[in-house]
C-alpha positions as CSV (number, residue, x, y, z in Angstrom):
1,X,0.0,0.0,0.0
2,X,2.5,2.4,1.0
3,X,4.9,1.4,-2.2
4,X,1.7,2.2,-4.7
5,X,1.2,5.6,-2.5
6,X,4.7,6.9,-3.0
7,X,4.8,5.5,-6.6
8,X,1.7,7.5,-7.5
9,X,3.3,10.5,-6.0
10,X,6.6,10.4,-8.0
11,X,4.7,9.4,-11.0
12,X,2.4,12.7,-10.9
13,X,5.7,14.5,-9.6
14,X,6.9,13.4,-13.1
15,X,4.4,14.5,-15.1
16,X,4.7,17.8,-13.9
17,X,8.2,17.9,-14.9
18,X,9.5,17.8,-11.3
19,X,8.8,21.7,-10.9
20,X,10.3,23.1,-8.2
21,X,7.1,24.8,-7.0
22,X,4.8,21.7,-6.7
23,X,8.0,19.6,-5.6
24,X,8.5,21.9,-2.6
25,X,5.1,21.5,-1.6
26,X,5.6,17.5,-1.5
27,X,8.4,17.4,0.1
28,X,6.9,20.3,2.9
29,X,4.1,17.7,3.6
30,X,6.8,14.7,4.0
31,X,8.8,17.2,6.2
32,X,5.1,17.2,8.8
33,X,4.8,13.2,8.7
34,X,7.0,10.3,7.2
35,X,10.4,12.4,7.2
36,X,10.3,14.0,10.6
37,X,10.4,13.7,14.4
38,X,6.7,13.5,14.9
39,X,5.7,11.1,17.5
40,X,1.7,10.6,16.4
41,X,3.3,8.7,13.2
42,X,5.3,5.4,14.2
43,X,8.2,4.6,13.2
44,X,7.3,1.3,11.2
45,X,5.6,3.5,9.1
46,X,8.6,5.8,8.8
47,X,11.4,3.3,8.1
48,X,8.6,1.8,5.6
49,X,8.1,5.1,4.1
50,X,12.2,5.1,3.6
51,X,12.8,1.9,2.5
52,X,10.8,2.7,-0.8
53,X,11.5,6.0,-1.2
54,X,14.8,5.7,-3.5
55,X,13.5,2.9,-5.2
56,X,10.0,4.8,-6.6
57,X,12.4,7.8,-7.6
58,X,14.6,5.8,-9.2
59,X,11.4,4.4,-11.1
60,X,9.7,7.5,-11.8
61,X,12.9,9.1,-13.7
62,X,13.7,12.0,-14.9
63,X,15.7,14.1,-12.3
64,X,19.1,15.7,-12.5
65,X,21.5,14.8,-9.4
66,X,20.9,18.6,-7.9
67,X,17.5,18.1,-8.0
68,X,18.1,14.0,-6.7
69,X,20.2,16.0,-3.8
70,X,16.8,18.4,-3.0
71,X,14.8,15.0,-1.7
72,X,17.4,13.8,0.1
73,X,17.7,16.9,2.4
74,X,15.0,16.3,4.6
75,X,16.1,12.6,5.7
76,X,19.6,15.0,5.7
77,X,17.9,17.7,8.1
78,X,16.5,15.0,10.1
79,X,20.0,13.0,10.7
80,X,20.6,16.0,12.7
81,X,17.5,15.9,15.1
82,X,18.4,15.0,18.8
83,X,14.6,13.7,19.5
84,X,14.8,10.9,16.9
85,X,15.0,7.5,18.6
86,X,18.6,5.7,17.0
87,X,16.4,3.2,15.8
88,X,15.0,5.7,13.1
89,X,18.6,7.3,12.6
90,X,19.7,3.3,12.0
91,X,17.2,3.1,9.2
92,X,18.0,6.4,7.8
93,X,21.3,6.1,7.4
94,X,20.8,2.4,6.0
95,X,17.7,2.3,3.8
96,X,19.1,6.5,2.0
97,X,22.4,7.0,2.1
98,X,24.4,3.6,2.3
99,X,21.8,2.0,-0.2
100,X,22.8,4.7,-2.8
101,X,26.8,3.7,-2.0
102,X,26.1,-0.6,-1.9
103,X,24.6,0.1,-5.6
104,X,27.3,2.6,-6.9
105,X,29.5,-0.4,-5.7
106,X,28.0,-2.9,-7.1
107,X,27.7,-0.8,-10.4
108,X,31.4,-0.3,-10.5
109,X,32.5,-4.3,-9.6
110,X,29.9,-5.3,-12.5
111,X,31.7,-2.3,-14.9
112,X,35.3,-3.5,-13.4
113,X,34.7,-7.1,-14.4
114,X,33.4,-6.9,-17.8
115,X,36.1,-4.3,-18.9
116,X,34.2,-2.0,-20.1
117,X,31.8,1.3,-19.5
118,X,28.0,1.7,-19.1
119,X,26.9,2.4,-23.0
120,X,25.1,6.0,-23.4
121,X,21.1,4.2,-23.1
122,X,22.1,2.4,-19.7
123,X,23.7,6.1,-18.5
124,X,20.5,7.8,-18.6
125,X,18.5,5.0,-16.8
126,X,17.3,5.3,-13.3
127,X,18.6,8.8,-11.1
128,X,21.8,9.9,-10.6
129,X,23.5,11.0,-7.6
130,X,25.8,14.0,-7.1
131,X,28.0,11.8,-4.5
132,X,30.2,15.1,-3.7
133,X,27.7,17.5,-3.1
134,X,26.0,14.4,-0.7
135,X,29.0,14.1,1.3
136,X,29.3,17.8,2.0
137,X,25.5,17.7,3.0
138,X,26.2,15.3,5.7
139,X,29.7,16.0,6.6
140,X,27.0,19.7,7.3
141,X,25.2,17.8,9.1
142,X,27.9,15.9,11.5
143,X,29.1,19.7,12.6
144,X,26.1,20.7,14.3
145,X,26.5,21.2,18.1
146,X,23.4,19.3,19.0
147,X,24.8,15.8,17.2
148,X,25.4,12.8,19.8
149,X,29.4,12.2,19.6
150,X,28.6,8.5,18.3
151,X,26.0,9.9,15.4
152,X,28.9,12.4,14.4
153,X,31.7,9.6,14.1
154,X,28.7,7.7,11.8
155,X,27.9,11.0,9.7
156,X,31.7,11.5,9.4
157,X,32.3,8.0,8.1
158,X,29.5,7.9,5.9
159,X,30.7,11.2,4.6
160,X,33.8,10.1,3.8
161,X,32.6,7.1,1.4
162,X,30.3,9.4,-0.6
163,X,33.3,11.8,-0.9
164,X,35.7,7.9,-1.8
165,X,33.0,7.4,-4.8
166,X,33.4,10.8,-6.2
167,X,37.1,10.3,-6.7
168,X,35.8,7.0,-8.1
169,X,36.6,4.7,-5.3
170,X,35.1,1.5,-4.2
171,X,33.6,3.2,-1.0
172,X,33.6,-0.1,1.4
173,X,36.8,-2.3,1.8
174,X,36.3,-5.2,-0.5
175,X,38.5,-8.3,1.0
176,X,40.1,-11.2,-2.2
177,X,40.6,-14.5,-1.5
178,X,44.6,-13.7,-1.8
179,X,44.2,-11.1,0.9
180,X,42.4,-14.0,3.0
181,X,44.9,-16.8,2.2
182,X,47.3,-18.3,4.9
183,X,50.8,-16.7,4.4
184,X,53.4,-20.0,3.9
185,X,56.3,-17.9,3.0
186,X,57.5,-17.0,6.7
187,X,60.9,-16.3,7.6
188,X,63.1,-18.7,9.3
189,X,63.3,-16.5,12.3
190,X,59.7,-16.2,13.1
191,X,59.8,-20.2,12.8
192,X,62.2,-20.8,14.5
193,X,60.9,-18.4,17.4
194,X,57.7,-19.7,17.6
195,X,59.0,-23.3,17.8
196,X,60.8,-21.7,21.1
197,X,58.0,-20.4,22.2
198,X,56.1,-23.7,21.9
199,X,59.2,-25.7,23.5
200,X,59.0,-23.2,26.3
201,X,55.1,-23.8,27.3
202,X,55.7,-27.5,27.0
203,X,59.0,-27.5,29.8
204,X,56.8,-25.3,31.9
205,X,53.9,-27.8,32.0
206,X,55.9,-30.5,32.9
207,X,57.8,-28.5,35.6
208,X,54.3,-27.7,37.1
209,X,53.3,-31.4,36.7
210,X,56.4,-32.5,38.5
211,X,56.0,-30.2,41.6
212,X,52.2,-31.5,41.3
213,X,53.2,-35.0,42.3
214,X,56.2,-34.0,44.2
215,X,53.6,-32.3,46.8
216,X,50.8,-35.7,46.7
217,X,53.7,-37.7,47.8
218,X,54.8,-35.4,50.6
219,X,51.1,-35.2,51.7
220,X,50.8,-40.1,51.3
221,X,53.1,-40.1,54.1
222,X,51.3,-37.9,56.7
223,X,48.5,-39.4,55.8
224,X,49.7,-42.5,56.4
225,X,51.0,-41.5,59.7
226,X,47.6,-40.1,61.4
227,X,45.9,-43.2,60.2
228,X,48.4,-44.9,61.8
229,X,48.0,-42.6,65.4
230,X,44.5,-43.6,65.3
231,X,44.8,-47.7,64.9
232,X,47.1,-47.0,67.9
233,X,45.1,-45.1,69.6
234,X,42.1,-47.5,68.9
235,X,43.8,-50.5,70.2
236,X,45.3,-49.1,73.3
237,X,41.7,-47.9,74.2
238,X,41.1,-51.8,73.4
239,X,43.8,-53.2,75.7
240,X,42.6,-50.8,78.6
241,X,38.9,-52.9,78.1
242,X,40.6,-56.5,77.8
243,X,42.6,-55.9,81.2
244,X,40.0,-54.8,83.0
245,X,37.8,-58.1,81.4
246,X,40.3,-60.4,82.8
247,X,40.4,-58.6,86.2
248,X,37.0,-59.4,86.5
249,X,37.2,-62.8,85.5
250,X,39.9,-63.1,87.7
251,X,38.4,-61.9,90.9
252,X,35.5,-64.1,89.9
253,X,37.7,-67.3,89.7
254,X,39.0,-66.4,92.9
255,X,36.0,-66.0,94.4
256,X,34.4,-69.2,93.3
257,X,37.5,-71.3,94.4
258,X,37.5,-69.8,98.2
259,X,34.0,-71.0,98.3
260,X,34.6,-74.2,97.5
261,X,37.5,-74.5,100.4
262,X,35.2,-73.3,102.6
263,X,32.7,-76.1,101.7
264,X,35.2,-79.0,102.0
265,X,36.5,-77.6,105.6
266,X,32.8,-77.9,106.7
């Protein structure tokens, strides 16, 4: 719904040759909804409203890049808001401005690969973008004093890859598989160091392993010796029972033979 909405938009925009008058106006009336910090509209609507937005003016045609550059200020003007949540900034910054670079990146691989330039029909396809004049807008923008320190450091950068794809630059670092591949050309010294290294962690385990059983075999033998201290003790405490056992028994020997004198004198 909101795709057919903007297309329909662009498309009358189009038709009245993208004057400046009736342009303003549109743009006024995105500036009081879907491109500003008004709470009443939600922000899915918002970062819908952007994600569509390059895409039907690249469809309806027909612009120069300074005019391109005129419906980008507002999303511009915005970035610099304090009250917008970092959410919406995200998608700003995402779904406007980085989209435009990720294309003019992928349109320079695709022209970098083939050998060979965009032929005079395909150049007046789609919009084009004044990349230089984009990069001074937000590098603008970054230098106002209400900007968050973290939202400056991301205008700044951002800046600086629309400013890399004027000079003709791939604007994001693009990382080949030799760039990636394991280097096997090491010198001798850095072998031969690491190898030290290595021989160096494996002496120092086995040092620590060594005092590790050094200290269980110094602990065995006082083990040993309490378990020992308690048999003892045990059996003396069972010696102290026996004897007194066999006094009793004794004294109750002793007692039984006196009785029986007694009997055989009577």
């Amino acid at each position: 719904m909101m795709r057919r909405l903007v297309r329909a938009l662009f498309h009358r925009l189009r038709l009245k040759d993208w004057k400046t008058t009736i342009t303003d106006m549109y743009i006024s009336a995105f500036k009081d909804c879907v491109i500003s910090n008004d709470k009443s509209f939600s922000e899915g609507l918002k970062f819908h409203f952007a994600s569509v937005y390059l895409d039907e003016l690249d469809g309806a045609g027909g612009l120069r890049p300074d005019q391109v550059t005129e419906f980008l200020k507002p999303y511009a003007e915005l970035l610099a808001d304090g009250k917008i949540s970092n959410y919406l900034f995200d998608s700003i910054i995402q779904e406007i401005f980085l989209s435009i670079l990720h294309q003019y990146a992928e349109d320079k691989v695709a022209k970098d690969r083939a050998h060979e330039l965009a032929t005079e029909s395909a150049s007046d396809q789609g919009i084009k973008f004044d990349y230089a004049e984009i990069s001074q807008l937000l590098l603008e923008v970054g230098k106002k004093p209400g900007i968050k320190s973290a939202r400056r450091k991301r205008l700044y950068a951002v800046s600086k890859k629309f400013k890399a794809a004027e000079n003709g630059e791939i604007p994001f670092v693009m990382v080949t598989k030799a760039q990636t591949r394991l280097r096997t050309d090491l010198p001798k010294s850095e072998i031969v160091s690491a190898v030290s290294r290595l021989m160096n962690e494996v002496a120092k385990d086995k040092l620590m392993n060594k005092k590790a059983k050094l200290a269980l075999k110094k602990k065995a033998p006082l083990r040993n010796a309490s378990q020992s201290a308690k048999v003892l003790k045990s059996s003396k405490k069972t010696g102290k029972i026996d004897k007194k056992k066999i006094g009793k028994k004794m004294r109750q020997r002793s007692g039984v033979i006196r009785k029986k004198r007694k009997q055989q004198k009577l």
